[in-house]
Residue frames as qw, qx, qy, qz and C-alpha x, y, z in Angstrom:
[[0.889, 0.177, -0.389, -0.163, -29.20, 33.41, 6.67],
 [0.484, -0.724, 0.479, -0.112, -27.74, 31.37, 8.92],
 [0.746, 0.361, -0.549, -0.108, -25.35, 28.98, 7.60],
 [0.922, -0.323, -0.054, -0.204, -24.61, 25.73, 9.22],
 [0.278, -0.709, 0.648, 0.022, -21.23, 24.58, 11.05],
 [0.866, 0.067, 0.495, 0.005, -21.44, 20.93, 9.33],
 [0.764, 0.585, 0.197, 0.187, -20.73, 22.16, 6.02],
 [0.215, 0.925, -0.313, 0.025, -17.74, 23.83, 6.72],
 [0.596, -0.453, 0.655, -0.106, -16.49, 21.24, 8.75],
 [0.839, 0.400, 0.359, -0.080, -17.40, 18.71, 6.04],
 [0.301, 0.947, -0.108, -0.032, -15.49, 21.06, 3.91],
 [0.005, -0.772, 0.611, -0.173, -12.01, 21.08, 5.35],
 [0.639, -0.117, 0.750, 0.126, -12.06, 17.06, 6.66],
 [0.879, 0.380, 0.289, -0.003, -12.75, 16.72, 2.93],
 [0.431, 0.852, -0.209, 0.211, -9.63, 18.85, 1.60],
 [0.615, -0.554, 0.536, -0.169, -7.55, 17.24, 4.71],
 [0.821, 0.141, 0.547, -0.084, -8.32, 14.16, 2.54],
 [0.655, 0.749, -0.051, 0.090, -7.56, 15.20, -0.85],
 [0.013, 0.821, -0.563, 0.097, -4.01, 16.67, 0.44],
 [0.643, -0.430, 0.624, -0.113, -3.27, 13.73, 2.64],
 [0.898, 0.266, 0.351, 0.011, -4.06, 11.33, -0.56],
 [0.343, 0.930, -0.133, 0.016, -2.18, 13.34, -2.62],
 [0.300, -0.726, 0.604, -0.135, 1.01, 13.41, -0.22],
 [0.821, -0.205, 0.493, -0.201, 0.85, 9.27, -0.29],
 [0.904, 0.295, 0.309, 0.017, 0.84, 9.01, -3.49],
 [0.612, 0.765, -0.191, 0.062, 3.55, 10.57, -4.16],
 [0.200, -0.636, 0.697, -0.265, 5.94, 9.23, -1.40],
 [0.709, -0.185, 0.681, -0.005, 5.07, 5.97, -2.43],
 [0.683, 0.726, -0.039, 0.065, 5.52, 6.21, -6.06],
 [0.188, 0.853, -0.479, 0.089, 9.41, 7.91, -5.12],
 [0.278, -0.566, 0.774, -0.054, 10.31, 5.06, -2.78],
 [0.252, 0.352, -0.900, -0.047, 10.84, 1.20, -3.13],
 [0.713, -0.545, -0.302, -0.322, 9.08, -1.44, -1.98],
 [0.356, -0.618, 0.540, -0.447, 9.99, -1.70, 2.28],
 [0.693, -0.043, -0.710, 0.113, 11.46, -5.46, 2.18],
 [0.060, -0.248, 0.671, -0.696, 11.33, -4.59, 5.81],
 [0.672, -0.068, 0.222, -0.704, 7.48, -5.21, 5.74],
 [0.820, 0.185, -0.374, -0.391, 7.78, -8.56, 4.20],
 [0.601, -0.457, 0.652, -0.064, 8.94, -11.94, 5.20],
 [0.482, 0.300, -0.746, -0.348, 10.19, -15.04, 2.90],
 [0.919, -0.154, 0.138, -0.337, 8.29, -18.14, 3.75],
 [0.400, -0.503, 0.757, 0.120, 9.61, -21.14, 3.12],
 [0.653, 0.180, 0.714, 0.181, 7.84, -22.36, 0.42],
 [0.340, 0.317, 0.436, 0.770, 8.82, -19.70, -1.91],
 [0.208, -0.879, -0.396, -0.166, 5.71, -17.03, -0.53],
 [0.166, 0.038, -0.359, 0.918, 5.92, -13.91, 1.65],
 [0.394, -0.680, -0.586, 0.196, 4.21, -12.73, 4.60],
 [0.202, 0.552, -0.124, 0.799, 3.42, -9.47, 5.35],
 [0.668, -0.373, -0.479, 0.430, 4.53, -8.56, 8.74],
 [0.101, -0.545, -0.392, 0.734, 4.03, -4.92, 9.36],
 [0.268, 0.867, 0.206, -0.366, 1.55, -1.92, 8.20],
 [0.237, -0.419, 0.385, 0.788, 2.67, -0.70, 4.50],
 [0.605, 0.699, 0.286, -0.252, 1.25, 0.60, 1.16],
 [0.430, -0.276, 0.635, 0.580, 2.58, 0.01, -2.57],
 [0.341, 0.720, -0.125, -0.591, 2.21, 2.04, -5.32],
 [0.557, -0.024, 0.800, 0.220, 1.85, -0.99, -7.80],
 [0.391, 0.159, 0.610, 0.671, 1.73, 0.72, -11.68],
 [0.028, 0.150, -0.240, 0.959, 0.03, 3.35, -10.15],
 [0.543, -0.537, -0.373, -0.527, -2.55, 1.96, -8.07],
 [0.012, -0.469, 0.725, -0.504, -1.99, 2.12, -4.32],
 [0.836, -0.174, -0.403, -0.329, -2.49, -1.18, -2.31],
 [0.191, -0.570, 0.498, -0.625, -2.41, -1.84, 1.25],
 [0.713, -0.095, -0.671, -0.182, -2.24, -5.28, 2.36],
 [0.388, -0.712, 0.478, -0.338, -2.55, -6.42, 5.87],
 [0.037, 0.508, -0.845, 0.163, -0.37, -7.30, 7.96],
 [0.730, 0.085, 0.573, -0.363, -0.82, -11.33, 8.07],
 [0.766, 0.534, 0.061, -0.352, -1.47, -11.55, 4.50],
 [0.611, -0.406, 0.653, 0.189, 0.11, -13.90, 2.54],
 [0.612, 0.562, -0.244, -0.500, 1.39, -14.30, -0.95],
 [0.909, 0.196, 0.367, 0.002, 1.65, -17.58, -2.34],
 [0.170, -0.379, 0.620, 0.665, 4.70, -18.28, -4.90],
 [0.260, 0.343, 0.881, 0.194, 2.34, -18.22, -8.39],
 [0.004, 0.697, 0.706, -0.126, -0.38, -16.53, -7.29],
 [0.258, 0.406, 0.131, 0.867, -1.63, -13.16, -8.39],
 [0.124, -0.636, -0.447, 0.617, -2.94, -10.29, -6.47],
 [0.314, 0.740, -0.215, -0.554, -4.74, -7.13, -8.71],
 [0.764, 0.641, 0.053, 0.044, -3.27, -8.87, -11.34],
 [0.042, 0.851, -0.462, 0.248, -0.18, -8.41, -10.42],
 [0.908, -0.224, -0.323, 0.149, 1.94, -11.73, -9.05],
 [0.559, -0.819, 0.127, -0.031, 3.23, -10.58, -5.55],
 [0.770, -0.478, 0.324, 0.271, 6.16, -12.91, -5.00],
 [0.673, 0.445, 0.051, 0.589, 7.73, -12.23, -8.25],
 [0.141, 0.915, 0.031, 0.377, 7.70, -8.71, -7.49],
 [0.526, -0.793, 0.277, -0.136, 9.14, -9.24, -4.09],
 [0.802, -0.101, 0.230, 0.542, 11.81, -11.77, -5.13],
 [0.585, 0.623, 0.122, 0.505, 12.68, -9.00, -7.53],
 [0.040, -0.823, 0.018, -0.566, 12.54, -5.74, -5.55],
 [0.597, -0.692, 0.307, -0.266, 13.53, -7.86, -1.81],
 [0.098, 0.445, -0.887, -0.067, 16.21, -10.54, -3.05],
 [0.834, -0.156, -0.490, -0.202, 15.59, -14.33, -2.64],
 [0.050, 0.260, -0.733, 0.627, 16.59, -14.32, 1.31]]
């Protein structure tokens, strides 16, 4: 029987994956959010302003960079700019 090189390959990029997801989710669960990634607008909002993922009541969520929360407004359910006034000061 001859047994095909896809499925092993398949195999290991899937268990690559599993580990790798694994690894994320628990190094963003341990840390904070990275006020480094954010910015404070000026009308109360925040801009994110480099690459980062947040482990928000344990779903992870990767905004990009660009994106912009609105003072108010909710994201997931979840209103951004509180969180970030809370967890990144009001600066």
């Amino acid at each position: 029987m001859k047994i095909s090189r896809i499925r092993p390959c398949r195999l290991a990029l899937a268990l690559v994956a599993i580990v790798m997801h694994g690894a994320g989710q628990s190094l963003a669960q341990s840390e904070a959010i990275p006020c480094s990634a954010f910015a404070r607008s000026a009308n109360g909002g925040w801009r994110v302003v480099s690459p980062v993922i947040l482990d928000l009541a344990g779903r992870l969520y990767s905004p990009t960079v660009g994106t912009v929360f609105a003072a108010g407004t909710t994201q997931n359910g979840i209103e951004m700019s509180d969180v970030l006034d809370g967890q990144c000061g009001n600066r």
